[in-house]
BAFI-759543 format. One record per residue: residue number from 1; residue in one letter; chain; x, y, z of N, C-alpha, C in turn. Coordinates in nm, 3 decimals. Example, Ala and Ser with C-alpha at 12.3 -4.5 7.8 and 13.67 -1.06 7.14 Angstrom:
BEGIN
     i   aa   ch    n_east   n_north      n_up   ca_east   ca_north     ca_up    c_east   c_north      c_up
     1    a    A     1.319    -0.569     0.780     1.230     -0.450     0.780     1.320    -0.330     0.780
     2    s    A     1.285    -0.225     0.708     1.367     -0.106     0.714     1.290     0.003     0.787
REM end
This chain:
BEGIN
     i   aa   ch    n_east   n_north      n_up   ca_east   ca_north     ca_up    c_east   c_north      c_up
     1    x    A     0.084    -0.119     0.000     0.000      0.000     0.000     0.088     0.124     0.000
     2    x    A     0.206     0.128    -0.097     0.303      0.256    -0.074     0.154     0.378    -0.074
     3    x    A     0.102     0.382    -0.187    -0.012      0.526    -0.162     0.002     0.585    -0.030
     4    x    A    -0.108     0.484     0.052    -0.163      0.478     0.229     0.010     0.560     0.267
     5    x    A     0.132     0.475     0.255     0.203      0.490     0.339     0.256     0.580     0.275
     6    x    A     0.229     0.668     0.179     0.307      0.778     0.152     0.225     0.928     0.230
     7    x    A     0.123     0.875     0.221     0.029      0.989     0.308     0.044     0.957     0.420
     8    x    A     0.059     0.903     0.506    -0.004      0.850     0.628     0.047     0.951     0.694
     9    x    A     0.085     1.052     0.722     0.149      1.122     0.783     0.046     1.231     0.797
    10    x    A    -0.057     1.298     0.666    -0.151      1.337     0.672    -0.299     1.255     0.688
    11    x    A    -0.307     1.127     0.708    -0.406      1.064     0.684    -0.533     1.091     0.795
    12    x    A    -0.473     1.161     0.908    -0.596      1.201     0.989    -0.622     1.312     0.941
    13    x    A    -0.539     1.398     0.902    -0.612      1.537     0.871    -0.702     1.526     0.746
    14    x    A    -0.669     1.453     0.631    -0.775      1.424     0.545    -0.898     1.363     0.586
    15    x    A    -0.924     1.227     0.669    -1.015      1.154     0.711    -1.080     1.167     0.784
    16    x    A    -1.026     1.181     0.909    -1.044      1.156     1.076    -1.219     1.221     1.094
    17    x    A    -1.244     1.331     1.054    -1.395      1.388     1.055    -1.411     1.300     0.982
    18    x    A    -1.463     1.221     0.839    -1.496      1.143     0.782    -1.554     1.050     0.836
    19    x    A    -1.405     0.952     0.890    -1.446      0.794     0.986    -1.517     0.835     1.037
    20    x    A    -1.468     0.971     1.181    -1.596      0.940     1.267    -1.719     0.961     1.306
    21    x    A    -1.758     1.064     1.155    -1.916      1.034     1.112    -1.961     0.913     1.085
    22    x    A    -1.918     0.802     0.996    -1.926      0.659     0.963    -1.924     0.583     1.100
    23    x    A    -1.822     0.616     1.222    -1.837      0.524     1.349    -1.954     0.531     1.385
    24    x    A    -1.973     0.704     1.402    -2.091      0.702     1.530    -2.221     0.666     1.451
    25    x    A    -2.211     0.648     1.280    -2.373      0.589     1.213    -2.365     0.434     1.302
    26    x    A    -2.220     0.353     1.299    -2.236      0.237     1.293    -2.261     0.192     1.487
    27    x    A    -2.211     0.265     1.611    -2.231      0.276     1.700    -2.414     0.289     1.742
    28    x    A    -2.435     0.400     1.670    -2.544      0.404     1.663    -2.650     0.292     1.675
    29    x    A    -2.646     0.181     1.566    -2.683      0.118     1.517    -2.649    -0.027     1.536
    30    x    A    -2.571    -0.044     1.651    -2.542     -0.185     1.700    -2.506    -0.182     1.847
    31    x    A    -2.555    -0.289     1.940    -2.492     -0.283     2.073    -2.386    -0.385     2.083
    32    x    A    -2.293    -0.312     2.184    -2.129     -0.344     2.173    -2.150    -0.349     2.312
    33    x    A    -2.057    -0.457     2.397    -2.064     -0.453     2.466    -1.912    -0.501     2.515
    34    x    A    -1.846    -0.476     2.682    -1.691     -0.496     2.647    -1.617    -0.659     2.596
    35    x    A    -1.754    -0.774     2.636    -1.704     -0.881     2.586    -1.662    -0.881     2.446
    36    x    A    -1.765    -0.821     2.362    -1.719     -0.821     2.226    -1.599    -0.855     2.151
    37    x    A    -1.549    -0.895     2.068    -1.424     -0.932     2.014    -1.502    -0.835     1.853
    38    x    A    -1.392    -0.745     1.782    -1.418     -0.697     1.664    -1.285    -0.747     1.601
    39    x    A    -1.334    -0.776     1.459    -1.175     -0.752     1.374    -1.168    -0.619     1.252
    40    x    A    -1.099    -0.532     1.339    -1.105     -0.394     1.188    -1.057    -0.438     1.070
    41    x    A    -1.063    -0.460     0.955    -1.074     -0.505     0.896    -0.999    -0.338     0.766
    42    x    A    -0.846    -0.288     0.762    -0.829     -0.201     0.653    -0.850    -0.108     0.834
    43    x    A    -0.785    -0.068     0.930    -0.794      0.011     1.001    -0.725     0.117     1.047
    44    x    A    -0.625     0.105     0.912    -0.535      0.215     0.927    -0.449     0.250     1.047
    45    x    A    -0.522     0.425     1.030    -0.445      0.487     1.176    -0.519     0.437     1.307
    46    x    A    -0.661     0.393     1.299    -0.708      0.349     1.433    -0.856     0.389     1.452
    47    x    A    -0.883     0.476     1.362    -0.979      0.562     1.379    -1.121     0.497     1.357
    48    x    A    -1.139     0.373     1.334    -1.207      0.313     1.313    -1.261     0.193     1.380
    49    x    A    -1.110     0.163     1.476    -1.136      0.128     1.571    -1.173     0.121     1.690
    50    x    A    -1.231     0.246     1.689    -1.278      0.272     1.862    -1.363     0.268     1.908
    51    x    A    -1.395     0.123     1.956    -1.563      0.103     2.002    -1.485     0.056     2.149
    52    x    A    -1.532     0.038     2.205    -1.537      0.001     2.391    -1.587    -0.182     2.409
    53    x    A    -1.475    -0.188     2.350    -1.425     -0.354     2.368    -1.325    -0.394     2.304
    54    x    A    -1.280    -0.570     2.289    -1.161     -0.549     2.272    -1.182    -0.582     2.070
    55    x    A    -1.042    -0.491     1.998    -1.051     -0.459     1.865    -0.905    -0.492     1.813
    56    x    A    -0.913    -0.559     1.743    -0.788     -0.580     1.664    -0.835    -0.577     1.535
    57    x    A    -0.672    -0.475     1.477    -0.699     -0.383     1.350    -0.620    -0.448     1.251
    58    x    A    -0.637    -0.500     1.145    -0.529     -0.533     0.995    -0.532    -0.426     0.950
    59    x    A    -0.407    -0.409     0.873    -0.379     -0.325     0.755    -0.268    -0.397     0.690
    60    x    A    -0.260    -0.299     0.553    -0.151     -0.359     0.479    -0.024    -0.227     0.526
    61    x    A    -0.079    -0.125     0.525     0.034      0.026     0.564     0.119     0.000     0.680
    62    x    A     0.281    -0.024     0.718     0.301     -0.042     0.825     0.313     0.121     0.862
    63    x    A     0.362     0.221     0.765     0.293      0.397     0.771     0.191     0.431     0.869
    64    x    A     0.049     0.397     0.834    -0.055      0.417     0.884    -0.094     0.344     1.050
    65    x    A    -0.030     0.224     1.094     0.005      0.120     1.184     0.102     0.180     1.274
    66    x    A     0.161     0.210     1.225     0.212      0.307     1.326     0.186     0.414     1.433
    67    x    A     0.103     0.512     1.341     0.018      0.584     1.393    -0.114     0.537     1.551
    68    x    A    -0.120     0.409     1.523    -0.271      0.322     1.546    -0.189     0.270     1.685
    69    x    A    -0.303     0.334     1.823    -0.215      0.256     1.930    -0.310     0.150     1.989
    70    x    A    -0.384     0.114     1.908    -0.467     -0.023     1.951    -0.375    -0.118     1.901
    71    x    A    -0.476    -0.259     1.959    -0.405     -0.415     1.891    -0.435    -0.416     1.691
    72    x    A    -0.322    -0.409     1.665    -0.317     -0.412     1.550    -0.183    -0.526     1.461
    73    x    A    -0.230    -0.541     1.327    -0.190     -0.662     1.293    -0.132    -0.622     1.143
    74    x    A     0.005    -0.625     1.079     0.023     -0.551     0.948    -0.015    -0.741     0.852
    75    x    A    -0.174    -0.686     0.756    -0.159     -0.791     0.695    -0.251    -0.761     0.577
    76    x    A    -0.320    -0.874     0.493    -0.376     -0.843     0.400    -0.489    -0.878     0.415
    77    x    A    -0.646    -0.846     0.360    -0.761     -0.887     0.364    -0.769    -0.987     0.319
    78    x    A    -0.728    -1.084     0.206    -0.726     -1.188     0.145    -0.647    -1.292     0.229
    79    x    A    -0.576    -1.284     0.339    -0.525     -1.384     0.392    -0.529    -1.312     0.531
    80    x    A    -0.639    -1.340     0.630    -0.635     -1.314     0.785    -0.564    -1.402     0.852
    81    x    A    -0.477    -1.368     0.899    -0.433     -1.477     1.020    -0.462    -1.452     1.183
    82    x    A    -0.601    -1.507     1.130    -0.685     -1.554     1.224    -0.758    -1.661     1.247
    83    x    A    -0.800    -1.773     1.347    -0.876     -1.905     1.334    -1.004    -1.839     1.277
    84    x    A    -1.115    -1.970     1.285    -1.191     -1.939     1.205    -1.308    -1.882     1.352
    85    x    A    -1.415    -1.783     1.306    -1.514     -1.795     1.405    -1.439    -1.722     1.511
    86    x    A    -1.318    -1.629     1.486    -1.252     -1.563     1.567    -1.309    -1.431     1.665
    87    x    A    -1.400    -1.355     1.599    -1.433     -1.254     1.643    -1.638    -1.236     1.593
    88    x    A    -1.676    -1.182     1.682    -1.833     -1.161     1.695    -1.870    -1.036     1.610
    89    x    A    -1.782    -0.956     1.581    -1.796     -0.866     1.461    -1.720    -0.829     1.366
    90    x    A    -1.692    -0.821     1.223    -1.615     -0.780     1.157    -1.686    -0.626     1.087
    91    x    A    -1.554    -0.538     1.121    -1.584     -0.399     1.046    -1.468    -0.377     0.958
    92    x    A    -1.503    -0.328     0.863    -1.432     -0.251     0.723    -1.524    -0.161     0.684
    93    x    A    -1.435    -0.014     0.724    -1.503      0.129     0.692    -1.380     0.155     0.577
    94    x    A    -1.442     0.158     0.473    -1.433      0.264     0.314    -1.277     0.188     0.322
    95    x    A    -1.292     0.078     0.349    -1.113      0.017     0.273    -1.197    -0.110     0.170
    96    x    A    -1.287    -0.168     0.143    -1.327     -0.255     0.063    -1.271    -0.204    -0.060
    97    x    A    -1.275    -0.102    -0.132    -1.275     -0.076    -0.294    -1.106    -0.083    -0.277
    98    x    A    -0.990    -0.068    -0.196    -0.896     -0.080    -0.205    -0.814    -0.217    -0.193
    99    x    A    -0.907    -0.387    -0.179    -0.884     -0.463    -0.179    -0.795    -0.527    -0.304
   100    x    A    -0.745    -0.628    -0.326    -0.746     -0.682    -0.421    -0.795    -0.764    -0.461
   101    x    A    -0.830    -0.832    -0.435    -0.947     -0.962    -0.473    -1.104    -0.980    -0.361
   102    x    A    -1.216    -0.830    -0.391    -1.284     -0.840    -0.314    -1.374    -0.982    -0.281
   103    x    A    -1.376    -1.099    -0.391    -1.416     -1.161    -0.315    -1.393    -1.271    -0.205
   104    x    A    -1.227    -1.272    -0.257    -1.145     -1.350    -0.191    -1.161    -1.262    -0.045
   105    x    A    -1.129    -1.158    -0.005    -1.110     -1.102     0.088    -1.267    -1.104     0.207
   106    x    A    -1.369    -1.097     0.148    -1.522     -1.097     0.233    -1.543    -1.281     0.250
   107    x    A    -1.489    -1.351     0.160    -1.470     -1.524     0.213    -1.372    -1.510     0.336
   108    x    A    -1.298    -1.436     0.348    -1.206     -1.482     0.481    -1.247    -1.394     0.569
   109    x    A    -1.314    -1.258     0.547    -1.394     -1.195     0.665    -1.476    -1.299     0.708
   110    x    A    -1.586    -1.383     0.624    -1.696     -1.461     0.688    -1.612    -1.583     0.728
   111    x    A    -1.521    -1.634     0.739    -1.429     -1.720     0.766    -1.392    -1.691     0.917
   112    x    A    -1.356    -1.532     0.976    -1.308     -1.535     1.073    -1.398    -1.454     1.124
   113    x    A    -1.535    -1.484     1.085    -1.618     -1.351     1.162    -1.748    -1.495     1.209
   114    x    A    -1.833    -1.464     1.285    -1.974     -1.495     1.338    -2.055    -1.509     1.284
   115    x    A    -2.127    -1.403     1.293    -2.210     -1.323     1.283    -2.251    -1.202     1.203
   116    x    A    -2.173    -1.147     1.266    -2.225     -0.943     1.235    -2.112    -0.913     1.164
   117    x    A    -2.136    -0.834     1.058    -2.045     -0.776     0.936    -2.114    -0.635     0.914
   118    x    A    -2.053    -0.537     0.919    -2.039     -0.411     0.849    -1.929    -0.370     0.755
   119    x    A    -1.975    -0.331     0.661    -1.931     -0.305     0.512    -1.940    -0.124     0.501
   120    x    A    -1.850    -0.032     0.509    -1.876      0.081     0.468    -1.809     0.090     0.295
   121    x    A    -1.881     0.129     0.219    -1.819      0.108     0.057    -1.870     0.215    -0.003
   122    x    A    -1.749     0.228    -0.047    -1.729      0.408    -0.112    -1.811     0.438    -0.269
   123    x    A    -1.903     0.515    -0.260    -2.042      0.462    -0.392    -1.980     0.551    -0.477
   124    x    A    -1.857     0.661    -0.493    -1.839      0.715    -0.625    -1.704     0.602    -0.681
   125    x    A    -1.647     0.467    -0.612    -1.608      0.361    -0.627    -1.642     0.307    -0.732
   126    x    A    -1.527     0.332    -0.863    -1.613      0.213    -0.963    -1.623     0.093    -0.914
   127    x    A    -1.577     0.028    -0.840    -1.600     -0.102    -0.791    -1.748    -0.105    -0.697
   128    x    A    -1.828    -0.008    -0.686    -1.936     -0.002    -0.593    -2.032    -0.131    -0.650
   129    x    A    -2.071    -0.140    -0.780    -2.179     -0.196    -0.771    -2.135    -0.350    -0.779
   130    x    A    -2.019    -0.368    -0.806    -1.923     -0.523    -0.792    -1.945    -0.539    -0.648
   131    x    A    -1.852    -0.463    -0.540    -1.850     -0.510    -0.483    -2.003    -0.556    -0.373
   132    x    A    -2.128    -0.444    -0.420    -2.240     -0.478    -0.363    -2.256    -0.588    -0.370
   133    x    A    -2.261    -0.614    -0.501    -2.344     -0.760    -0.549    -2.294    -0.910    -0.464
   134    x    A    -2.136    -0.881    -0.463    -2.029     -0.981    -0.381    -2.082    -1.005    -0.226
   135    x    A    -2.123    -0.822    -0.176    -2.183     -0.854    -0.049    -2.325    -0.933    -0.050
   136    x    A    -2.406    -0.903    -0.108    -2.546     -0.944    -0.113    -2.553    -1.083    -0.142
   137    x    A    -2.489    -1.151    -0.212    -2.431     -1.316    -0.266    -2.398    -1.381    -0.119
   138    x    A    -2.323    -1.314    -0.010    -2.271     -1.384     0.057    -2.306    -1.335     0.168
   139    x    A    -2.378    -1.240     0.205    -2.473     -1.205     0.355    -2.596    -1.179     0.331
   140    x    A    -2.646    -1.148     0.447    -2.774     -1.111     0.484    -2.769    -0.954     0.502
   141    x    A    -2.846    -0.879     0.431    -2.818     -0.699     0.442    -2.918    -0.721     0.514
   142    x    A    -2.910    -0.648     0.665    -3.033     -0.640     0.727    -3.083    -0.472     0.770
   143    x    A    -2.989    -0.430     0.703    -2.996     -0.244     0.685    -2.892    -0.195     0.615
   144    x    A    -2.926    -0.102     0.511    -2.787      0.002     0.482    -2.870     0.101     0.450
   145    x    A    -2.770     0.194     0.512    -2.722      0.345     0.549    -2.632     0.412     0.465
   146    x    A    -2.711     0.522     0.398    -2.573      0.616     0.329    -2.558     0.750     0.405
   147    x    A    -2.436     0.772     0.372    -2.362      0.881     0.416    -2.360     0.960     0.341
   148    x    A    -2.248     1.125     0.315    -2.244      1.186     0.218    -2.180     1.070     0.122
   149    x    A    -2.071     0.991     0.150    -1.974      0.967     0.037    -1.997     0.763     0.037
   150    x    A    -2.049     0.704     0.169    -2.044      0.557     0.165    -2.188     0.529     0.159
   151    x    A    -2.178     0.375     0.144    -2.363      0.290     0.190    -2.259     0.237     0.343
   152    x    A    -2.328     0.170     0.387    -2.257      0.142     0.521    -2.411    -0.004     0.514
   153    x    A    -2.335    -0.107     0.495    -2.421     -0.275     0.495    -2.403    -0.262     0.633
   154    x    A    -2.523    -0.324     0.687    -2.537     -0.415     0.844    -2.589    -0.576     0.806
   155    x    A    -2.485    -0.659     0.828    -2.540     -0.783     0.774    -2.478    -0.879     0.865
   156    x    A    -2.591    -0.987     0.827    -2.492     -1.107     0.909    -2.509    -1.257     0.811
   157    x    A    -2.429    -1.312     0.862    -2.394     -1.454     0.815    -2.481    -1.516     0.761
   158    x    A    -2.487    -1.609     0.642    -2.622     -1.645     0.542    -2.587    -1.804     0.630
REM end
């Protein structure tokens, strides 16, 4: 991810208002509680990770990872190294269209996830209506939410 890690230095000042309009839709909209286990899923500087339980973050940027003083993990969406059934929620806010093989990558989210999946996906994304379809094939949308710039899926396991 040279891009990520060539910015990362500015990456809150571009984002940081962004994410945490997208957190507090998704806070909003789910109860968390401290047992919880999340896997951030593309979590950058961190900012995405801050719900009030315990969160461990992938990325590919060790740039952006740096920044991030939660449990965090430098890796790729297409290969989690994680068991399976690892965590009770998986979140990925607006890193889906930067995947490389989105569907390889949402098989190993539902691989190491439960349950509950949130999807924030960036709709001026040419990949938007690909990667919808990938989500809808392989969860249950049980709400989405747009923002100025994302849809934000609430789904769980088919």
């Amino acid at each position: 991810m040279a891009y990520y890690d060539k910015i990362a230095r500015g990456y809150n000042d571009l984002y940081k208002d962004e994410q945490l309009k997208k957190l507090y839709i998704i806070k909003y909209n789910i109860q968390i509680e401290g047992s919880i286990r999340i896997l951030d899923i593309g979590c950058g500087t961190g900012i995405s990770s801050n719900f009030e339980c315990f969160v461990v973050g992938i990325d590919p940027s060790i740039e952006l990872l740096k920044q991030n003083n939660r449990i965090k993990v430098l890796g790729i969406s297409e290969s989690l190294p994680f068991k399976d059934r690892s965590f009770e929620y998986i979140v990925s806010i607006t890193s889906i269209h930067n995947f490389k093989n989105v569907a390889k990558s949402l098989n190993e989210a539902k691989r190491v996830g439960m349950e509950n999946f949130i999807f924030s996906v960036l709709r001026k994304s040419k990949k938007y209506d690909f990667i919808k379809s990938i989500i809808e094939k392989n969860f249950k949308i049980e709400k989405a939410i747009g923002d100025e710039k994302d849809m934000i899926f609430f789904c769980k396991n088919r």
